[in-house]
Every structure is written in C-alpha cells, then in structure tokens.
C-alpha positions in Angstrom: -43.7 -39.1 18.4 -47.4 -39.9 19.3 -49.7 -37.1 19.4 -53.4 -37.4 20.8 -56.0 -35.5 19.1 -57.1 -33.5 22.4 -57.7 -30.2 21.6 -55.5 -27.3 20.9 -56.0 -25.1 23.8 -55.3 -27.9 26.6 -52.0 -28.2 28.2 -52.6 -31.1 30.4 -55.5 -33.5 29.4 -55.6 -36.8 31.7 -58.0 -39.5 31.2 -59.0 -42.4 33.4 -55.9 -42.4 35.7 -54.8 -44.9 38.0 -52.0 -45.3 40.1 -51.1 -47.3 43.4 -48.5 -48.1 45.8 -48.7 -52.0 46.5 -52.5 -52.5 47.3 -53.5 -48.9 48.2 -54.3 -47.4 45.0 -53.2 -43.5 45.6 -55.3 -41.9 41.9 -58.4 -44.0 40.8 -60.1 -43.0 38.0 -58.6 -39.1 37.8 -59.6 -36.6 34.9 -58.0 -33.4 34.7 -57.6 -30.7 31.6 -55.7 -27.4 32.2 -56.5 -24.9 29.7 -53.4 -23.1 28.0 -52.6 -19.8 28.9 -53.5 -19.5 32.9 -53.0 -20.8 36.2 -54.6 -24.0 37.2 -54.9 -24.4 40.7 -55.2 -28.9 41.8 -56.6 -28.4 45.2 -56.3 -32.0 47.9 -55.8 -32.6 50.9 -52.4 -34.2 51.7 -52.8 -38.0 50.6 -55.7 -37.0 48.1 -53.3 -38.4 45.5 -51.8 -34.5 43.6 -48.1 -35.7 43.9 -48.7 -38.9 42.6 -50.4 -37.2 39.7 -48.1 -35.3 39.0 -45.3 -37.8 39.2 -47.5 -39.8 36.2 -47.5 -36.3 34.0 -43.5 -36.2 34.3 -43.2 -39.8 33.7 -41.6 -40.5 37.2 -44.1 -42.9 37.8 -46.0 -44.7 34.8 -49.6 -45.0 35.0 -51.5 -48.4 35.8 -54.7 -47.4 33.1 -55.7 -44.1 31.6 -54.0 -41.7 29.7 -51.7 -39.1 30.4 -50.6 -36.4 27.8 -48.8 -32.7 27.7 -49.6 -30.8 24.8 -50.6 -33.8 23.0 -47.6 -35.8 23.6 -47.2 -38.7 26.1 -44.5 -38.3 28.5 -43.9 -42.0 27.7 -43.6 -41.6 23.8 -41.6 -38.5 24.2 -40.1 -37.9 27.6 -37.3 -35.4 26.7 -39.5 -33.8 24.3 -42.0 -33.2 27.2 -39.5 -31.9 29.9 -38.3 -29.5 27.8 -40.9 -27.5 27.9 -41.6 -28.1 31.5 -40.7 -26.3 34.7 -40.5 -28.0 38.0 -40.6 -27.7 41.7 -41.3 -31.1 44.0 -43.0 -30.9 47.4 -39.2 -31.7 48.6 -36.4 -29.6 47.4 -33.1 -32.2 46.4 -29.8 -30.3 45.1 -26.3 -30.9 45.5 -25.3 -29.5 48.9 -21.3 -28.5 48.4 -22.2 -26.5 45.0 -23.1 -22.5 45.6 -26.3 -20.8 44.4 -24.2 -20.0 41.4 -22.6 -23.2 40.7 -26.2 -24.9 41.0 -28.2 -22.4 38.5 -25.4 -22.5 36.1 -25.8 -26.1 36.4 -29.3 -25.9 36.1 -29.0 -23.7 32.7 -26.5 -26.2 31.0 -29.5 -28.7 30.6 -31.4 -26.0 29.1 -31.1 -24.7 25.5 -32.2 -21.1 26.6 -32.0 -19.8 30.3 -33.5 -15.9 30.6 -30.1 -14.3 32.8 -31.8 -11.3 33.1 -34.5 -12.8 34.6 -32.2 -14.9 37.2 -31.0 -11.7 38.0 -33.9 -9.9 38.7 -35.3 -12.8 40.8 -32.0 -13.3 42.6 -31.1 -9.9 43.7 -34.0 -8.0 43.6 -36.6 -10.2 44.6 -35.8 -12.9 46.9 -32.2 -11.5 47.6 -29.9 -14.3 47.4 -26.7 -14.5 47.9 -25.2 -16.3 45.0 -22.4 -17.3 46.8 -23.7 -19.3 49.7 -23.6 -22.9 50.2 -26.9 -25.0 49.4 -26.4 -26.8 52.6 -26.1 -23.6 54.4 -29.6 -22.3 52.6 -33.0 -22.6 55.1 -35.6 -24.7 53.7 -37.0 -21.3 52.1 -34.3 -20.3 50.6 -33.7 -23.7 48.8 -37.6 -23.6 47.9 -36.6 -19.8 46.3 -33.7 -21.3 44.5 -36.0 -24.0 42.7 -38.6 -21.7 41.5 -35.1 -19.6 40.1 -34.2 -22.8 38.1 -37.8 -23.6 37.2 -39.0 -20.3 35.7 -35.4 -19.1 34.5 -36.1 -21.5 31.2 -38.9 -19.7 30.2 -41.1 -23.0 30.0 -44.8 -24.0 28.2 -45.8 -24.9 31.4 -45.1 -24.8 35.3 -46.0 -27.9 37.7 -45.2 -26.5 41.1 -45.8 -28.6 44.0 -46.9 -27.5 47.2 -44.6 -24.4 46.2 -44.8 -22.0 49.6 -43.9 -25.4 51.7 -41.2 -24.3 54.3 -42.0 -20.5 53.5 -42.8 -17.8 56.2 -46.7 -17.2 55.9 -46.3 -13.6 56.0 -44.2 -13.7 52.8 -46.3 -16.4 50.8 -48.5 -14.4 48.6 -45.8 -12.3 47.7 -43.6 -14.8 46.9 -46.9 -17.0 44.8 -47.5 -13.4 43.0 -43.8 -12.9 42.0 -43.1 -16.1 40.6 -46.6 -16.3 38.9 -46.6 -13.3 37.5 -43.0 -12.6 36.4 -43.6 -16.3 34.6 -47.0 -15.6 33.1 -46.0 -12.0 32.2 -42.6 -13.2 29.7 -45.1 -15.3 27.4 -47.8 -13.1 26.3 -50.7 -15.5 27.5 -49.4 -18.7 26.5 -47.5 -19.6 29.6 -49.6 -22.1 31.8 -49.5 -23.2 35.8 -50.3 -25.9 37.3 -49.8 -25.6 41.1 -51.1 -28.6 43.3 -51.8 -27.4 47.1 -53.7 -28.1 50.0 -53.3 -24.1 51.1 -56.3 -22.8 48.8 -56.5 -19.2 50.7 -53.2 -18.3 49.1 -54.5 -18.0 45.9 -57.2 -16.4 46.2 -57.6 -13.9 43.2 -54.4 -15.8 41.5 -55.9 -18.9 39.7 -58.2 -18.7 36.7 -59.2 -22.2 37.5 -59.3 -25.2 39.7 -59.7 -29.0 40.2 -60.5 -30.6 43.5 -59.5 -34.2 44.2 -60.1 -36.4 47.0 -59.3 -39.9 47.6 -57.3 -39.7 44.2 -60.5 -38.7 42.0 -61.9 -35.4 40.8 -65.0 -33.7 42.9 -65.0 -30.5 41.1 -63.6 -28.5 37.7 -64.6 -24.9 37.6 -63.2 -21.9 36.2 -62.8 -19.6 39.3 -65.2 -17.2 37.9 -67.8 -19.9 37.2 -67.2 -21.2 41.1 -68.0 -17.7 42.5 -71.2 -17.4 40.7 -72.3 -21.4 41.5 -71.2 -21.3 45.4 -72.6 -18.5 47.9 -72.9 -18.1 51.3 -77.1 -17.0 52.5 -77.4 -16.1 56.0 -81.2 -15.6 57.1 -82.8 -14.6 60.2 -86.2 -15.1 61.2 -88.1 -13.8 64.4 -89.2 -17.2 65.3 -87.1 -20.5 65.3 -85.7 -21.3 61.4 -87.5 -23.8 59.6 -85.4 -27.1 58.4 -84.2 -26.4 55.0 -83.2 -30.0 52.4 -82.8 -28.9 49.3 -80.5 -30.9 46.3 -78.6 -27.3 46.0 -77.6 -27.2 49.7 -74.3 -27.7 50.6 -74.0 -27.2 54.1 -76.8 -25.8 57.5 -75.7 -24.3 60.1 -78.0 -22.9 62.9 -77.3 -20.6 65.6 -80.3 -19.4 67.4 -82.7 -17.3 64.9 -80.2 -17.2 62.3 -79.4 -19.9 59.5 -76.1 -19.9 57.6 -76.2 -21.9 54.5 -73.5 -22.8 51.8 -75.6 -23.7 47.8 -74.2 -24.8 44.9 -75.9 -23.8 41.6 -77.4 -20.6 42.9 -80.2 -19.1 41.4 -82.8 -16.2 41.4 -85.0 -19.4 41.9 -82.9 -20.3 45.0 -83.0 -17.1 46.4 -87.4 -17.1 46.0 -87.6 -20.3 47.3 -85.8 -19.1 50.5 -87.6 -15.8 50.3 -90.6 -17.9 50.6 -89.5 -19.3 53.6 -90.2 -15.4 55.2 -87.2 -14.4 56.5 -86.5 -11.4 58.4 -83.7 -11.0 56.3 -81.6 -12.5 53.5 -78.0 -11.6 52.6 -76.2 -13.7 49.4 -72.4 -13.5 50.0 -69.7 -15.3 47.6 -67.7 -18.1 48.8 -64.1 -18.5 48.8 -62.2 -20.9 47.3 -61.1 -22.6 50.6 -64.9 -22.7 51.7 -65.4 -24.2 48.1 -63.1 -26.9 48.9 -63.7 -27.5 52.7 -67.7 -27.7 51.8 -66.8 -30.4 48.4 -64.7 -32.5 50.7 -66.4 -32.2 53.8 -67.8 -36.2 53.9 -67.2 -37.5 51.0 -66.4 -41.4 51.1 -62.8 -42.4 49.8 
C-alpha cells in the first residue's frame, strides 16, 4: 500500500486532475483538500465536472494526470482498502428491483464488516418511514434516494461522498432530510466523520457545511471555510441624493444600479473598503453578509470555461 505524505488532517487531497470524455476534457487541472472531521460542500453547476471527480476518487474512472488520494492512500494502489471506509450515494440510484427494502440492506450489510442495525432502524422507521417490505421497483425516486443514504451511512464510514443527494426529493422535505442524514452520521463518530456532498443546490445548506469548493468548467474558482466566506463576501447597498457615482474597484464583484441606490457584492472586505465607499458620501451605507448561493452565482457569473 502506497501512502502519500499529505497531511494528517485531510480526507481527500487532489492534485492536478484531469479527466475527459473523448476530446472534451470534463476536470482540467482540479485541486481539492477536504479537511477531516466536517462537511465539505463541492459546489458546480451541472457539467462543471463534480461527478466526474468524484468517479476518479472511487476509482470508477482513472485519472488522465494528477493525483488522487483518500486518507493517503490511492484508490488505484488500494481500491478495497479505500471503499471500505467509504459511503456512497450516485446522482442516479441503481438497485436490484425484485429484492425488498429488507432484502437490499441486508444485502448491502453483507459487504460490510460492521453495519450499525440500530441505526437502520431508527432511520427506517422513525425517520423516513419505510416500509421494509416494499418492492424497490415499486419505491418513488425519493424513496429509492432514502434507501441509499440507509445503505451508505448504516456502515458507519470515514467518509461520505453523496452526490447531488436531495435529487428526486420534495423541496419542502430537503433540509430535513440533508440535516438528518448529516447529522445522525457526523453525530456517531465524535468529530472524525467527514462529508463530502457535490451539488449544484447551494441554498440547502446553508448553515450545514463548514466548508466549500467551487468549480467551473472542471477547475477550482474558490476554497473557503464557510466562516472565512461570510467574512470575505458582503453585500453594501448605498444610496445617495444625487445620481451614484461609477464604482471599479479590484474587490468588486458585482454593480447593480437602480435609481439612487447602488447594490454591490466585494470580495475581501475591509474597514478600508467600507472608508473608501464612505468617501464616496453616501446617504447611507448598510454591510450585509452574503449567502453561499450569492457566493457561488457571483464566482461563476462570467467566468470563461
């Protein structure tokens, strides 16, 4: 077993990926760390190239360059030693339609040298309610999207890749559902449980995530810690009594004018921001934070891939 000398606290430390289809070449260049411990939200638009990273981390798909390694182990050197401590759920949801929810997580648990029953009770019964009889092919996309997250978190893994993991769900249940799963799996391992959930849907998790990674066109724009992101990115509305003056700044994001009033998204805010806008005389000057969905929409908004 090859192990790289990353260090100790990452659970997922890419380096230089690339990976195509053909000529179209899905991840170019792609870093990425994910810190032990939390949950690591990989934020893209669909096509930005998250599945494909993923695939390279499980060693569905083998990189063209870089490097790819799970608590210091390549999936290529070591693939069953890496999937056992894995949990997963793909953007599509495969299982064996004539076997029952039973059948399937006793399946499930046979690959698995330890499987938490109480835990696939709780989840079952109590939380999502499934009927351990039914069918898989009678189950509605959601309830076959439940089901996975059953098998996936059931194992007690290091670490959880979820992929696009509300996908099919009703949006009213979503952040229920996100905070259930993530917290009944983060809760069992006394802070050394770690998830990685790719999504284009940043407002669900909101408050969740104790940091992110944007990619776009199958690079990384952005790594912040969440906390780090609210304090960089804010949202300044001023209004003046006369027409507002044009504002281009290397820490402005985004200008948007309606009548007196200026709305304006910065990056790397500052007390020296806020004077130099102050100097500008405003009538008034509110700071507000951004979310993360702003974050994203004002990182991606233009860029050339």
């Amino acid at each position: 077993m090859e192990t790289s000398q990353m260090t100790e606290d990452l659970a997922v430390e890419v380096e230089d990926l690339w990976r195509g289809y053909g000529a179209r070449e899905a991840v170019r260049g792609l870093g990425l760390r994910v810190a032990r411990g939390g949950c690591h939200g990989f934020f893209g638009r669909n096509g930005a190239g998250k599945t494909t990273t993923l695939k390279c981390l499980l060693n569905h798909l083998r990189p063209a360059r870089g490097t790819v390694r799970l608590f210091g182990i390549d999936p290529q050197i070591d693939e069953v030693g890496v999937k056992s401590r894995i949990g997963y759920v793909p953007d599509e949801v495969a299982f064996y339609p004539w076997m029952t929810v039973r059948r399937t997580l006793d399946y499930a648990a046979s690959f698995r040298s330890h499987w938490n029953r109480d835990l696939e009770r709780e989840l079952l019964d109590v939380r999502f309610e499934l009927d351990e009889t039914f069918k898989v092919s009678s189950l509605s996309r959601g309830m076959k999207a439940q089901l996975a997250l059953i098998c996936a978190v059931c194992p007690e893994p290091d670490l959880l890749l979820l992929d696009e993991p509300t996908s099919g769900l009703d949006p009213v249940v979503r952040r229920e559902f996100l905070e259930t799963i993530i917290g009944a799996f983060q809760d069992g391992g006394a802070g050394d449980r770690t998830v990685l959930v790719s999504t284009h849907l940043i407002s669900e998790f909101e408050g969740l995530i104790d940091a992110f990674t944007v990619i776009d066109g199958g690079r990384s724009l952005l790594a912040l810690s969440a906390d780090d992101a609210r304090r960089s990115f804010k949202r300044i509305r001023l209004l003046f009594d006369d027409a507002p003056p044009p504002i281009v700044e290397p820490w402005l994001l985004s200008y948007e004018r309606e009548g007196r009033e200026l709305a304006l998204a910065v990056r790397d805010y500052s007390l020296e921001v806020e004077e130099r806008l102050r100097s500008l005389k405003p009538a008034s000057l509110t700071v507000e934070n951004l979310t993360l969905e702003e974050i994203f929409v004002v990182q991606t908004r233009g860029n050339g891939s």
